[in-house]
N, C-alpha and C positions, 0 to 999 in steps of 0.2 A: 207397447204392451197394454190390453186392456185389462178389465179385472177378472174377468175370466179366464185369462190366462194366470194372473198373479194366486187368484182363490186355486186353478189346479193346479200349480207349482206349491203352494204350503198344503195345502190338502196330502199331497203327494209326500213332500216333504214331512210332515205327518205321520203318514202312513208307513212312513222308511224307520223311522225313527221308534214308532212304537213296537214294532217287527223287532228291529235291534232290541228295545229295550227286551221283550219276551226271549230272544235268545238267550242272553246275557243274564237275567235275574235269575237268582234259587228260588226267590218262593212261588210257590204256585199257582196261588191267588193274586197275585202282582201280575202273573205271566197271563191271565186271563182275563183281568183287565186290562190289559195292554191289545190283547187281540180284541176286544171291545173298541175299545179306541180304531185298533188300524181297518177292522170291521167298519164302523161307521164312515170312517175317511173314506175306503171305497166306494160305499154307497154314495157318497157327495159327490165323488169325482164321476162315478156312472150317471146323475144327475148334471153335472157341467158337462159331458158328453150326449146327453139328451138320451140315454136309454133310459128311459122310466122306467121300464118292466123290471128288467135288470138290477135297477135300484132297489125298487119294490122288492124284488125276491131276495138279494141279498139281505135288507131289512129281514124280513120275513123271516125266511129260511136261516139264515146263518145266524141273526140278531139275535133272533128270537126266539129261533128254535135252539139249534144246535150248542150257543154260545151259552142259553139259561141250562140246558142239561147237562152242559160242565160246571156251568158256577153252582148248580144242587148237588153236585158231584162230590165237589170239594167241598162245599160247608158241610157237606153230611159224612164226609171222611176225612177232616180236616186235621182232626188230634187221632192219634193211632197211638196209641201206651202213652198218652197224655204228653205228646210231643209235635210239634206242626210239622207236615209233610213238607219236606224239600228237595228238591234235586240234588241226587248223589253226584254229576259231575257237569263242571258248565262246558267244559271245553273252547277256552275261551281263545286260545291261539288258531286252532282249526276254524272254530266260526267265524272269527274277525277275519283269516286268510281269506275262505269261500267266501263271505259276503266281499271283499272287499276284489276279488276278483268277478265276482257277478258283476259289483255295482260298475266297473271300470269297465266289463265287455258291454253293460249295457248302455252308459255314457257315450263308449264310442263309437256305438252304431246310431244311437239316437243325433251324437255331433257331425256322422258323417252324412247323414239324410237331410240332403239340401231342403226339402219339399216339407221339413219338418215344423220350422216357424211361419210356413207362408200359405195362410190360409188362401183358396180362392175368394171372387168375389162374389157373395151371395147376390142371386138370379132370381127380383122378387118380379113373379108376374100375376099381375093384378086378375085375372081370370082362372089363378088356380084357387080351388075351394080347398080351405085347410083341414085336413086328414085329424079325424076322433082317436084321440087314444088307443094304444090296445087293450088299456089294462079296463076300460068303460066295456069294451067287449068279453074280454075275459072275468069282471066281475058278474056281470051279468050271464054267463053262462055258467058259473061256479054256483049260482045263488039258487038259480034256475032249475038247470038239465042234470046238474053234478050236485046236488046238496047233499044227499045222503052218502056218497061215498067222503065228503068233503067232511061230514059230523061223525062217519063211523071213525075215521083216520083221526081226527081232534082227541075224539076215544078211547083210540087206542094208545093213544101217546101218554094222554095224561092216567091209565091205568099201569106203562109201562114207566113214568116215573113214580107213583104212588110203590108200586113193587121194588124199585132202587129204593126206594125210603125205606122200604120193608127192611130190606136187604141187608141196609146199609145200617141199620138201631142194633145197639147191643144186644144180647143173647137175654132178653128177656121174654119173648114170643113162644119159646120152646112149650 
């Protein structure tokens, strides 16, 4: 085994483990640093797999986007009658069943796939010229040909969380 096999087995391992943990916790802000956590693992393992992009975007998009407009979510409706939001049921017999039968059909299709640890052998041939990024093209075309749709949508976002903030402050606005 090399290390890249070993980094995407704990990566992975990781990733399982912070998923459980979000199951399993009541509080809500636990639960969403935990998907923070299993968030980033992905992104590492889509990099030990060599999707860049994929890495990228998951950064990006889930990191960054999605993941910060639940943790503004929560601090800004975090005490409700001065009490911290928790989950009213963990259901912890059901979740521990289903994961534990996910994780054992997916063990044993992964244990019965011969082809599974046996990498081929990389075919290096000294006359291939190595292939640029896609993400050097895709920036550059974002910066480029697409910038105003790319600043009106940055925009819009960060006027649709300013309105959560609104939204979300005691009844003093009225």
């Amino acid at each position: 085994m090399n290390t890249v096999f070993l980094l995407f087995y704990a990566f992975g391992f990781l990733a399982v483990m912070a998923a459980a943990y979000i199951v399993f916790t009541r509080n809500v802000l636990y639960a969403a640093f935990g998907l923070l956590v299993t968030l980033l693992c992905l992104a590492a393992i889509f990099v030990l797999l060599f999707a860049d992009f994929v890495a990228l975007t998951q950064l990006m998009v889930y990191v960054g986007g999605v993941l910060v407009l639940i943790l503004f979510g929560i601090m800004l409706s975090n005490r409700v009658a001065d009490r911290a939001i928790q989950s009213e049921s963990v259901n912890l017999f059901s979740g521990a069943l289903v994961a534990g039968v996910l994780s054992s059909w997916l063990i044993y299709f992964i244990l019965e796939d011969n082809n599974f640890l046996e990498l081929p052998a990389p075919d290096f041939d000294k006359t291939a010229v190595p292939a640029k990024s896609s993400i050097t093209a895709l920036g550059i075309r974002l910066i480029t040909n697409f910038a105003l749709p790319f600043e009106v949508t940055s925009l819009i976002l960060l006027i649709a969380l300013m309105g959560a903030a609104y939204i979300s402050t005691p009844d003093k606005h009225d």
